[in-house]
TORKOL-4160 file (C-alpha; in steps of 0.2 Angstrom, whole numbers, padded with zeros to 4 digits, m for minus):
395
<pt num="1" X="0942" Y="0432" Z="m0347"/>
<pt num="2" X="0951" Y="0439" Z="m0331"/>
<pt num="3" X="0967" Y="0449" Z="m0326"/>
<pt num="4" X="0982" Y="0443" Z="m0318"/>
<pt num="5" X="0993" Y="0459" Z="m0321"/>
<pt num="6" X="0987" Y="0463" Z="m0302"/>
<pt num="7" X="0989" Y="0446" Z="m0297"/>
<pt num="8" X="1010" Y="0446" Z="m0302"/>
<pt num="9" X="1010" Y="0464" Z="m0299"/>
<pt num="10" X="1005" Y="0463" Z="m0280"/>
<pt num="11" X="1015" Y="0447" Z="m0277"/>
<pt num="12" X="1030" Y="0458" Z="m0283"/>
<pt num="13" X="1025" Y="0473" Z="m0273"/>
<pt num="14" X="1023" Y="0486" Z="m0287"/>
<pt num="15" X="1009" Y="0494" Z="m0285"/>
<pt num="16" X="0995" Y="0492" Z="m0300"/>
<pt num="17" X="0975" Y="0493" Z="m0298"/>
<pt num="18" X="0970" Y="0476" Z="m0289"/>
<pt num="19" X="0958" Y="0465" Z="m0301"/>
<pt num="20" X="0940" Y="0474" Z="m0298"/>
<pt num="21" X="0929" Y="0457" Z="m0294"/>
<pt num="22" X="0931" Y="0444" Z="m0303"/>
<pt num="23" X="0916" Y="0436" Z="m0300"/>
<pt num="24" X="0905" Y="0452" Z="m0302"/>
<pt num="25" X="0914" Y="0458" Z="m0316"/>
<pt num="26" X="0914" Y="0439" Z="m0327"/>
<pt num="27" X="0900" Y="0431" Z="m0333"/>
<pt num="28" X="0893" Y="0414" Z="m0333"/>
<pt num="29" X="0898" Y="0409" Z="m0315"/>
<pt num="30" X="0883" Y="0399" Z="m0307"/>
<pt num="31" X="0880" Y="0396" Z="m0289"/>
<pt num="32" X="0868" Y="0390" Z="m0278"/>
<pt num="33" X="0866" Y="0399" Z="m0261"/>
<pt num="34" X="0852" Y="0393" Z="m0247"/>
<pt num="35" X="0848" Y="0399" Z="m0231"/>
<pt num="36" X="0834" Y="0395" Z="m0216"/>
<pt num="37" X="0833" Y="0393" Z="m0198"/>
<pt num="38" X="0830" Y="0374" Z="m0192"/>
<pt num="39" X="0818" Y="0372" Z="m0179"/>
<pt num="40" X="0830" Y="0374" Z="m0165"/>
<pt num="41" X="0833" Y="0389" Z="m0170"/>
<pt num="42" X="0851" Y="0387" Z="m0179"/>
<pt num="43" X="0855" Y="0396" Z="m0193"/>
<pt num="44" X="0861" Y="0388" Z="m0209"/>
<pt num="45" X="0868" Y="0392" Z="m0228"/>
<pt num="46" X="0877" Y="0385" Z="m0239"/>
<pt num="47" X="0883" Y="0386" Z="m0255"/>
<pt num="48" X="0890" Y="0379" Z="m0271"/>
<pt num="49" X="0903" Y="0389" Z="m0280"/>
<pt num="50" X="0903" Y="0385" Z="m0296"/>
<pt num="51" X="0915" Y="0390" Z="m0311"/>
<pt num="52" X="0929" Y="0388" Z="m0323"/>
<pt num="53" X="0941" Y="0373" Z="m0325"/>
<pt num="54" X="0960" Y="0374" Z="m0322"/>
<pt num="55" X="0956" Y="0387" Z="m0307"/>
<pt num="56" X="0963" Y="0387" Z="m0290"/>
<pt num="57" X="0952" Y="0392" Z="m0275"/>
<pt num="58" X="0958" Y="0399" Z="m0258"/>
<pt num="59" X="0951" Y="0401" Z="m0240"/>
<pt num="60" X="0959" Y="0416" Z="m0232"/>
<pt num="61" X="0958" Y="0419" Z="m0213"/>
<pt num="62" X="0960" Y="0437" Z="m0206"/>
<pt num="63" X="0959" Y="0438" Z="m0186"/>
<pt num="64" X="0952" Y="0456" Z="m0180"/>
<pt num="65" X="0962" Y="0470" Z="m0184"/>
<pt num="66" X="0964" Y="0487" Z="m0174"/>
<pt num="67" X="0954" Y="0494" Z="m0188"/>
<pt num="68" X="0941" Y="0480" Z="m0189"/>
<pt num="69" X="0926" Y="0475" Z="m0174"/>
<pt num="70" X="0927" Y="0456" Z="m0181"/>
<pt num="71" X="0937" Y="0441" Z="m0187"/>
<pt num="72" X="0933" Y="0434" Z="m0204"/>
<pt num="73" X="0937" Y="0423" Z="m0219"/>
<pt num="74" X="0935" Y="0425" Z="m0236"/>
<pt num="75" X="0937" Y="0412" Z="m0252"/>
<pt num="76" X="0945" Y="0418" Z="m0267"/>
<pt num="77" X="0951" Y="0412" Z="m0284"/>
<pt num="78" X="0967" Y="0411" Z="m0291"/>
<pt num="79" X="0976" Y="0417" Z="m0276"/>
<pt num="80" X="0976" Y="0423" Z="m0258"/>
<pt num="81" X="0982" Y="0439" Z="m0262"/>
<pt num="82" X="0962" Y="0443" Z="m0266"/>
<pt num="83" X="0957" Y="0439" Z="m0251"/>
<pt num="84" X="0954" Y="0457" Z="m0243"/>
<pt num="85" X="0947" Y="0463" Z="m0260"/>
<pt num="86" X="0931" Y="0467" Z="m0273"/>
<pt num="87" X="0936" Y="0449" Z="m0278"/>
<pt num="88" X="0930" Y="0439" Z="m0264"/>
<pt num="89" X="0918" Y="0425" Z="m0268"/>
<pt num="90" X="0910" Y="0424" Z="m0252"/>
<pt num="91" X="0914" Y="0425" Z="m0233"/>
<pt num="92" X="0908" Y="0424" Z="m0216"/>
<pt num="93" X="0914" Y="0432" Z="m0200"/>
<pt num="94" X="0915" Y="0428" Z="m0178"/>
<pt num="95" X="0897" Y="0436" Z="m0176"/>
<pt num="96" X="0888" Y="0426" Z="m0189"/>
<pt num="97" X="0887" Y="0438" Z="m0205"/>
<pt num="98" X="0889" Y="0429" Z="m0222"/>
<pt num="99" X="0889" Y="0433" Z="m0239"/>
<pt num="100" X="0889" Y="0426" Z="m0256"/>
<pt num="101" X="0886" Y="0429" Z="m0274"/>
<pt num="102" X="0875" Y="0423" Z="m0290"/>
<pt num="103" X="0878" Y="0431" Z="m0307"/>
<pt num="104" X="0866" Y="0437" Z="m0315"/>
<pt num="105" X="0863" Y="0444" Z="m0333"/>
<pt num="106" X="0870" Y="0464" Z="m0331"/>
<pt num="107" X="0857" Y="0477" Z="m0327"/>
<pt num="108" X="0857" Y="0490" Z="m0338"/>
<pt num="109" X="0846" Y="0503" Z="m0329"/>
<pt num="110" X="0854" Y="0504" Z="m0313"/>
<pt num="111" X="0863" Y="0522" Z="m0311"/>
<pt num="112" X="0880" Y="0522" Z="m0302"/>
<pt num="113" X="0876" Y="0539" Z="m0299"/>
<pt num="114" X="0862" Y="0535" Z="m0286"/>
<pt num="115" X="0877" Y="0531" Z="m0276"/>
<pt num="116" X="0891" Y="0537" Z="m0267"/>
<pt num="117" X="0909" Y="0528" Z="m0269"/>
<pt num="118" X="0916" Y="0522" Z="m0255"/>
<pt num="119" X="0930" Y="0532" Z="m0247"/>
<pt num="120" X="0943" Y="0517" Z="m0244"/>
<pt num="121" X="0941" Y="0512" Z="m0262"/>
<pt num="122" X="0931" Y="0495" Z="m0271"/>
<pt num="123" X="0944" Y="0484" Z="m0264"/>
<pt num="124" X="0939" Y="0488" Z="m0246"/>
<pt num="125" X="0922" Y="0486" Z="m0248"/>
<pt num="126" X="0919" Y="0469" Z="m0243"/>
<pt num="127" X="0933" Y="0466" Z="m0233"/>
<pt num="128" X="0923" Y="0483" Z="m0221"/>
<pt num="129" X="0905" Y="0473" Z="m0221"/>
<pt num="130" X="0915" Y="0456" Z="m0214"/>
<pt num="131" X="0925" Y="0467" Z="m0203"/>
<pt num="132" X="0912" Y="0479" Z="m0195"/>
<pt num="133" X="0893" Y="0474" Z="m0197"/>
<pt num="134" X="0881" Y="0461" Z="m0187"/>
<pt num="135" X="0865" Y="0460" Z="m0198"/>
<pt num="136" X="0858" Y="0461" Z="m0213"/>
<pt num="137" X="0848" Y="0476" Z="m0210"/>
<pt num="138" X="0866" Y="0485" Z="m0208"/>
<pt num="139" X="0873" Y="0480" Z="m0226"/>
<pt num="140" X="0857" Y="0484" Z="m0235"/>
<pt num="141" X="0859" Y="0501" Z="m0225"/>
<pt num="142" X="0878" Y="0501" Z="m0232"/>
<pt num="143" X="0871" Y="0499" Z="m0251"/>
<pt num="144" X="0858" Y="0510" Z="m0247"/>
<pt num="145" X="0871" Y="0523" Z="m0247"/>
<pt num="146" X="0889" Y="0516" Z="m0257"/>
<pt num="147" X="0891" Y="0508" Z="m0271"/>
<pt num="148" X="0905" Y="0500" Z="m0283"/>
<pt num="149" X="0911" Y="0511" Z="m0295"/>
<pt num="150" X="0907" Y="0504" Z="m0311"/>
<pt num="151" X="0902" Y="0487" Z="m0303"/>
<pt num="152" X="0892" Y="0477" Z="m0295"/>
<pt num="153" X="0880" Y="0476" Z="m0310"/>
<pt num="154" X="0880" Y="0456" Z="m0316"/>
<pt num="155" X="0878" Y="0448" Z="m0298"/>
<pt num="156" X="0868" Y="0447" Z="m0284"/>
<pt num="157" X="0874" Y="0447" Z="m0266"/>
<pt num="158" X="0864" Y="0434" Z="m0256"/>
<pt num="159" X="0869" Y="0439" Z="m0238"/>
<pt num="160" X="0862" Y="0431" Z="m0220"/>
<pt num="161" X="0865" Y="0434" Z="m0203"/>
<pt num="162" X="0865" Y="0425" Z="m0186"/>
<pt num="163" X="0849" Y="0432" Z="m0181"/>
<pt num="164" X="0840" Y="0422" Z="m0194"/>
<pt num="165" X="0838" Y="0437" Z="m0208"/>
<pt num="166" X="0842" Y="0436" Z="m0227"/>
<pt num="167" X="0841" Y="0445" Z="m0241"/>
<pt num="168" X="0845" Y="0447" Z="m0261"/>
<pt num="169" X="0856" Y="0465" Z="m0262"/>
<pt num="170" X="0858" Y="0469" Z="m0283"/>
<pt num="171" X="0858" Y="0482" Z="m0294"/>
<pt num="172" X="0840" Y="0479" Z="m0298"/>
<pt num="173" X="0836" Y="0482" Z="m0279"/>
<pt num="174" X="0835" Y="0475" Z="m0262"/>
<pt num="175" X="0824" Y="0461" Z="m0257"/>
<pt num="176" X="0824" Y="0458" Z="m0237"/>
<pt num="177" X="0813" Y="0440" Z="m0234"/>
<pt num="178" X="0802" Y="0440" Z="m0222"/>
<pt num="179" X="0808" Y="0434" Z="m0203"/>
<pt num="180" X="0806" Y="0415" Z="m0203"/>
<pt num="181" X="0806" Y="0413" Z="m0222"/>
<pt num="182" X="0819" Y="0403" Z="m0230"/>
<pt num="183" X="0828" Y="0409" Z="m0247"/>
<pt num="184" X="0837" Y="0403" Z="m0260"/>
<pt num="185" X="0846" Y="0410" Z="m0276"/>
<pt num="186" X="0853" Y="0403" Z="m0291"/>
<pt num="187" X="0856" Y="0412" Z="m0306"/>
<pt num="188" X="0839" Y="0422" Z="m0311"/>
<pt num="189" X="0839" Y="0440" Z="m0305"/>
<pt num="190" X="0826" Y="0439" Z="m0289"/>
<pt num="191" X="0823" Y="0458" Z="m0287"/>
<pt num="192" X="0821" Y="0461" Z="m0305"/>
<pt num="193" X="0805" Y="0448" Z="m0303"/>
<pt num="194" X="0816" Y="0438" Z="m0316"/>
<pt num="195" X="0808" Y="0417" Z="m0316"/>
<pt num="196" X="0816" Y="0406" Z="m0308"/>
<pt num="197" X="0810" Y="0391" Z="m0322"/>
<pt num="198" X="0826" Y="0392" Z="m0331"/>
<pt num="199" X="0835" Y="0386" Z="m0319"/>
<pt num="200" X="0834" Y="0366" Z="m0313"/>
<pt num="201" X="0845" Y="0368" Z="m0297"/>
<pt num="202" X="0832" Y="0379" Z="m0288"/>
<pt num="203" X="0818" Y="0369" Z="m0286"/>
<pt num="204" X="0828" Y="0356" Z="m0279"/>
<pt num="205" X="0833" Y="0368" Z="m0266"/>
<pt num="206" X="0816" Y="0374" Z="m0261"/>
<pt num="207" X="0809" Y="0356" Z="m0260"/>
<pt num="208" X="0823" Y="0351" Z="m0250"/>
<pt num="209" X="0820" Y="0365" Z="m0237"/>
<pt num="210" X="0801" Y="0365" Z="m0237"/>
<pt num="211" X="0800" Y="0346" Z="m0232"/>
<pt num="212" X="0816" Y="0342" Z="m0224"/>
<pt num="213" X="0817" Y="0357" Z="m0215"/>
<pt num="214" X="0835" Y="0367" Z="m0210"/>
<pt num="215" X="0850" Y="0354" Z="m0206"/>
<pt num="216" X="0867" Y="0350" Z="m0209"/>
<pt num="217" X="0862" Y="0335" Z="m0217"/>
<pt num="218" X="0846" Y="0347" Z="m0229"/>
<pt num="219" X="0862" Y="0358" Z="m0235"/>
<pt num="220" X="0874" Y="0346" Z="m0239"/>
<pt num="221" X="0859" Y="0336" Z="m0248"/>
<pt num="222" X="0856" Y="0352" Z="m0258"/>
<pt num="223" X="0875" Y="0354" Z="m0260"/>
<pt num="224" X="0878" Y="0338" Z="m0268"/>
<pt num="225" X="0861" Y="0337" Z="m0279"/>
<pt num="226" X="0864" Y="0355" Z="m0286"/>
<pt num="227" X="0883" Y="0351" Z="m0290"/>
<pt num="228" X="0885" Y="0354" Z="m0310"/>
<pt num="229" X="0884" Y="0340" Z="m0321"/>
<pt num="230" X="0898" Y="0343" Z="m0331"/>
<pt num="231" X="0910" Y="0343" Z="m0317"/>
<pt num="232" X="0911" Y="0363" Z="m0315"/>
<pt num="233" X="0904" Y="0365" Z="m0296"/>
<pt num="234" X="0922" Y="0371" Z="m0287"/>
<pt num="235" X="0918" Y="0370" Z="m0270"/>
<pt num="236" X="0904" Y="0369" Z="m0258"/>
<pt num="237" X="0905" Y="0379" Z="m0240"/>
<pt num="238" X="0892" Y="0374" Z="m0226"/>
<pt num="239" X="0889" Y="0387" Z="m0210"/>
<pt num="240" X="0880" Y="0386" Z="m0196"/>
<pt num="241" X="0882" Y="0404" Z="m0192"/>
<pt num="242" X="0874" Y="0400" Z="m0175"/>
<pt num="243" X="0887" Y="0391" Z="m0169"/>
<pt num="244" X="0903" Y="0394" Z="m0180"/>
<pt num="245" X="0904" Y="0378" Z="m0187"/>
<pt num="246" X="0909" Y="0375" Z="m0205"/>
<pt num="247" X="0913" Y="0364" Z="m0217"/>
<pt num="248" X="0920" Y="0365" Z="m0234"/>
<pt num="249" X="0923" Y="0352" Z="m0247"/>
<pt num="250" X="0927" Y="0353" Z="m0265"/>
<pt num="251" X="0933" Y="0344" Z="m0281"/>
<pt num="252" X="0951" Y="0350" Z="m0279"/>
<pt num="253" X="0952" Y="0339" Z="m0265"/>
<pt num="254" X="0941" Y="0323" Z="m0269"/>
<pt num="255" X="0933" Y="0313" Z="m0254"/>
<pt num="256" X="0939" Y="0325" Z="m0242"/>
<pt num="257" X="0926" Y="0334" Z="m0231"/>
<pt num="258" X="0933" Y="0347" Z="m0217"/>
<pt num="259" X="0923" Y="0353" Z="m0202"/>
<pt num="260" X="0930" Y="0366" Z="m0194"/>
<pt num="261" X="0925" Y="0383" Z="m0182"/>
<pt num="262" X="0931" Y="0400" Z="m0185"/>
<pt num="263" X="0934" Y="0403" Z="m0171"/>
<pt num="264" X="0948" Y="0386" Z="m0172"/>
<pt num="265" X="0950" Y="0395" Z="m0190"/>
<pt num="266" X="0954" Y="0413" Z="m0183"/>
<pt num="267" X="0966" Y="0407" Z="m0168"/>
<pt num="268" X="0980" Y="0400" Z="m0182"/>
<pt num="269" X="0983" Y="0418" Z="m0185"/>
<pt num="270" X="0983" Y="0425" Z="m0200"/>
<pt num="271" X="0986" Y="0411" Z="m0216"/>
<pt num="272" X="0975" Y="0405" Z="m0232"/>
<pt num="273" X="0973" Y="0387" Z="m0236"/>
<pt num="274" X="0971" Y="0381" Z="m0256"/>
<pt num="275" X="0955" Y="0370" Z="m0259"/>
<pt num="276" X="0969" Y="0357" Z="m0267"/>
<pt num="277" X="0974" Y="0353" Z="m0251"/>
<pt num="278" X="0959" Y="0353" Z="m0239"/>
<pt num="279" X="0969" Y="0345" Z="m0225"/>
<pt num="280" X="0979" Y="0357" Z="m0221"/>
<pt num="281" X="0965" Y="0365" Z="m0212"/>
<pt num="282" X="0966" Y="0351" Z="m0197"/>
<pt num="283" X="0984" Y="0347" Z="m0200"/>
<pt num="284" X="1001" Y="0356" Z="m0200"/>
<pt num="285" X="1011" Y="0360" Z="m0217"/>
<pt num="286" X="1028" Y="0365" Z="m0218"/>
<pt num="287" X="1032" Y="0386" Z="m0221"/>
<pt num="288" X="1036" Y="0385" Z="m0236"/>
<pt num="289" X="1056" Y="0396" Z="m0235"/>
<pt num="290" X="1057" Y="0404" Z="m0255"/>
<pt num="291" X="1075" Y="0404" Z="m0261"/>
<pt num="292" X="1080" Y="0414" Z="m0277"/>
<pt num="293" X="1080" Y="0401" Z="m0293"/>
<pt num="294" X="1096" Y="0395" Z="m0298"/>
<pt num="295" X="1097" Y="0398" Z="m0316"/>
<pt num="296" X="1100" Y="0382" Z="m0326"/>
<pt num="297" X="1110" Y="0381" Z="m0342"/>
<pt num="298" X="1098" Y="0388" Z="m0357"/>
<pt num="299" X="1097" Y="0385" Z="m0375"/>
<pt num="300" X="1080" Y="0388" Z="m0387"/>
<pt num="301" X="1079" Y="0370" Z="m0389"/>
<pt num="302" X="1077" Y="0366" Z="m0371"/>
<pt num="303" X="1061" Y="0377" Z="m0374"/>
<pt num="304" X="1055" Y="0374" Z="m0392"/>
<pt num="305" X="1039" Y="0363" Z="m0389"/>
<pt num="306" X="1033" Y="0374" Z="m0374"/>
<pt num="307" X="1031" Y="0390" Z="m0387"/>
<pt num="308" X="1015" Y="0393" Z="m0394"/>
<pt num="309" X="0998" Y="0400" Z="m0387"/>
<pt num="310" X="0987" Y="0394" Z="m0374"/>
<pt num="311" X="0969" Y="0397" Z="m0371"/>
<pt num="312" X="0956" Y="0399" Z="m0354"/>
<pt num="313" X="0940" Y="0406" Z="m0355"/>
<pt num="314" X="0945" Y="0414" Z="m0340"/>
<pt num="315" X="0963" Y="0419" Z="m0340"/>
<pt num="316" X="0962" Y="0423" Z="m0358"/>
<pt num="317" X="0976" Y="0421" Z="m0372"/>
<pt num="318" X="0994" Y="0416" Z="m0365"/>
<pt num="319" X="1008" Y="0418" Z="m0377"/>
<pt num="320" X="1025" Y="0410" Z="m0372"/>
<pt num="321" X="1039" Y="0414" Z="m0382"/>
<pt num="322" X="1058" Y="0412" Z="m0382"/>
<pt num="323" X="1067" Y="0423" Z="m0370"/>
<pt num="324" X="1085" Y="0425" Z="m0365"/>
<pt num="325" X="1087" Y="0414" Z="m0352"/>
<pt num="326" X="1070" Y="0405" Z="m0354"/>
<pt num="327" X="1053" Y="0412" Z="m0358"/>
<pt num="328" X="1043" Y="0426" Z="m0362"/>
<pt num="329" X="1025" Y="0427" Z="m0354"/>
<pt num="330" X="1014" Y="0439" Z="m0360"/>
<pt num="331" X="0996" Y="0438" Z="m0355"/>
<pt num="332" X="0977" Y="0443" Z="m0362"/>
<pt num="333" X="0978" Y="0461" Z="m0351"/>
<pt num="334" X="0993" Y="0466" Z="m0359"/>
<pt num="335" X="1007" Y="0461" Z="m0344"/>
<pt num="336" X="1022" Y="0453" Z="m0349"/>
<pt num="337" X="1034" Y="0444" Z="m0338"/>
<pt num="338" X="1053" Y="0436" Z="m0340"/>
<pt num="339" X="1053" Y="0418" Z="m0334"/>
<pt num="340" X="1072" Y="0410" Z="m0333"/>
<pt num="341" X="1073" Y="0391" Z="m0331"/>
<pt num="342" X="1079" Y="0387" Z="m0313"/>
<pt num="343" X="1087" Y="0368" Z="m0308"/>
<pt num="344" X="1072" Y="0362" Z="m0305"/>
<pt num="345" X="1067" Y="0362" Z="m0323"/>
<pt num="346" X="1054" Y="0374" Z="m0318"/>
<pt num="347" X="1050" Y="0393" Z="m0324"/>
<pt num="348" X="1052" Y="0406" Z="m0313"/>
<pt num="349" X="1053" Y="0424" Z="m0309"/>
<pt num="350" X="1070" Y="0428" Z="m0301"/>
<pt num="351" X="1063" Y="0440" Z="m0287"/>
<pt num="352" X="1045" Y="0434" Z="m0282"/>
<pt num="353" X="1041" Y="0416" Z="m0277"/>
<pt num="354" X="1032" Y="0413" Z="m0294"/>
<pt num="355" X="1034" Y="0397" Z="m0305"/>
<pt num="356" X="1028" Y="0391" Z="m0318"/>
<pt num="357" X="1027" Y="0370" Z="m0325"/>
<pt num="358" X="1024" Y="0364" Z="m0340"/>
<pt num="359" X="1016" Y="0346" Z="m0342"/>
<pt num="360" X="1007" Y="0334" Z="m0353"/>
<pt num="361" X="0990" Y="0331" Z="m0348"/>
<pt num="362" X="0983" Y="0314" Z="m0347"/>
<pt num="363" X="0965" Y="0313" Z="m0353"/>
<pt num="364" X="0967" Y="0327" Z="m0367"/>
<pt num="365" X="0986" Y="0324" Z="m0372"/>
<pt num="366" X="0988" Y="0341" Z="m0372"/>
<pt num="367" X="1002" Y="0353" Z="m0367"/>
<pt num="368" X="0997" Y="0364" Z="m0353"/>
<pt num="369" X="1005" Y="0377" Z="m0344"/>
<pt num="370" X="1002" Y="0379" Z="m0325"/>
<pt num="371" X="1005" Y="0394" Z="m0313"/>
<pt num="372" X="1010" Y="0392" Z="m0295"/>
<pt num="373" X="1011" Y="0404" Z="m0282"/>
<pt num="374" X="1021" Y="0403" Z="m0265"/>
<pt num="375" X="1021" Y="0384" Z="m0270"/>
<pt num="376" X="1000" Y="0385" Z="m0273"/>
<pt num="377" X="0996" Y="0380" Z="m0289"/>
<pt num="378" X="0981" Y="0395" Z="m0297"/>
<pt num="379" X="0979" Y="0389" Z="m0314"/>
<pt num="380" X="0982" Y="0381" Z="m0329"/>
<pt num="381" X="0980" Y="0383" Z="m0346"/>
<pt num="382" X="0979" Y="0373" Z="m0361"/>
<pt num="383" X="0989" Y="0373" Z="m0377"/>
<pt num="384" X="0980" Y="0379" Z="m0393"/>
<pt num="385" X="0980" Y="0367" Z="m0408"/>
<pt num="386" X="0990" Y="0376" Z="m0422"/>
<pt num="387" X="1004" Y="0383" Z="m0427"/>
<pt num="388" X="1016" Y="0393" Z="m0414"/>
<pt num="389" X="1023" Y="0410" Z="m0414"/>
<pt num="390" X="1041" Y="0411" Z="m0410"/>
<pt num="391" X="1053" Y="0424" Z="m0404"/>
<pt num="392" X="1073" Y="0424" Z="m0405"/>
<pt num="393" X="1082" Y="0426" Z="m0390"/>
<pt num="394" X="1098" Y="0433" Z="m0400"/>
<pt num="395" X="1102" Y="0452" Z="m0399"/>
């Protein structure tokens, strides 16, 4: 289960805690993360991001600031606004640094206090190693010395650089490959000495790289063998962090493959692009102008079949309930939020570009309930079977 009381909060500019990683702070995400150097020299990674259904994923450009000595972009669940956060999934910035995560089980004998906290806060932790280091060497430095407070404990960073050097950073320790080596990482804890037998997606991997050697063609063979049978492999994200290139491609857009440069990437300015609509990356969408709901005419029948509670492994519990002028959200971390209906027959909040749809889902014939954000859709969830709690709207 995750929080999205910073997620709506944010968006509304009221100022709450922003959601503390949500990949290093939920279990059960897997991925797969590779990374060599091909006999010419080129250093590749890749990686599959795998994870919950009914979740929206985001890449989030961020050209140098004042502040910063580099470019970068980072890919996020749920929305862009956690894109300069603890809640990154991975990124890679204009000098070839590049970093992504496994979970792991939690390590219990790590000590937080070995650490220091860093000044500017969890949140800016990542967003400073894309922004301001080179190699590898420097961020083992960084975790050396800093640490999240009370984080950082069920994941393992797999991070690589242009000069060809990788390593595993964890709460278990620090494992820097030796200089030509290739590595891979799945879900089993490397520096603990955890095996790797558990896991079938690794030894593909390996065999992959020991005979065909480091290639786009190698990683995206690895990408597409290691994808989740059950469907649950999000996206895939291919570097050549010699060069710039990338690619990305992911079930949220099916069939669609982009490769891109971020450089091209960094010179659109500032903007994130949804994994739903993958295209957008090499052609032009329409800024989207947000225009305050017009309230529509209300009664609790309008709303009746939409009450009830809804369930993600990930979000939570949802509750909807009858409000005054349409429905009352309350979510698993104890937010609650006031939904009018508008003339679109959507529900939405009547100061922040936040909407939410209620449909019937094809395959399942259940209800769900999905969330969109500045017209992005971030999740869904699903109507629980049983009976309904329902509050009147009369005073």
């Amino acid at each position: 289960m995750t929080t999205i009381k910073s997620f709506i909060t944010i968006g509304k500019n009221i100022f709450l805690p922003m959601l503390f990683c949500i990949l290093l702070t939920h279990n059960g995400q897997a991925c797969t993360i590779v990374s060599a150097v091909a006999k010419n020299g080129h250093v590749w990674t890749a990686n599959n991001e795998d994870g919950p259904f009914g979740i929206a994923n985001f890449i989030n450009v961020y050209p140098r600031s004042q502040t910063d000595k580099f470019g970068y972009y980072t890919m996020t669940y749920l929305s862009p606004l956690y894109g300069q956060s603890g809640s990154i999934q991975g990124g890679m910035n204009t000098v070839g640094l590049s970093f992504d995560f496994n979970a792991i089980s939690y390590v219990t004998s790590f000590d937080p206090e070995t650490r220091k906290s860093f000044p500017q806060g969890n949140d800016m932790i990542l967003p400073h190693i894309l922004g301001n280091m080179e190699t590898v060497e420097q961020v083992i430095a960084f975790f050396e010395e800093f640490w999240f407070v009370d984080g950082f404990r069920n994941a393992q960073m797999h991070v690589s650089d242009r000069n060809g050097r990788f390593a595993i950073i964890s709460a278990s320790g620090i494992k820097l490959v030796e200089e030509g080596d290739f590595l891979v990482s799945t879900n089993f804890n490397i520096c603990s000495g955890e095996s790797s037998a558990s896991c079938w997606r690794y030894p593909i991997a390996v065999e992959k790289l020991s005979v065909l050697g480091a290639s786009f063609r190698t990683m995206q063979a690895i990408c597409l063998e290691t994808e989740q049978k059950n469907g649950s492999t999000m996206y895939s994200n291919i570097q050549n962090l010699s060069t710039g290139d990338v690619w990305f491609f992911s079930k949220h857009s099916p069939g669609i493959q982009i490769r891109t440069n971020i450089a091209t990437l960094l010179s659109k300015g500032r903007k994130s692009y949804t994994f739903s609509d993958l295209k957008s990356l090499k052609e032009e969408r329409t800024v989207r102008e947000w225009k305050a709901p017009v309230t529509a005419p209300f009664s609790e029948q309008t709303v009746v079949k939409y009450l009830g509670t809804y369930e993600h492994p990930f979000i939570g519990t949802v509750q909807v309930e009858a409000g005054q002028n349409g429905i009352e959200v309350s979510f698993a971390d104890g937010i609650n939020e006031s939904f009018i209906l508008d003339d679109q027959g959507n529900f939405s909040l009547p100061d922040y570009d936040l909407y939410i749809k209620f449909e019937t889902d094809k395959k399942s014939r259940k209800l769900q309930m999905s969330l969109y954000e500045n017209g992005f859709w971030s999740f869904t969830v699903e109507k629980s079977v049983g009976l309904s709690r329902k509050k009147s709207s009369k005073k």
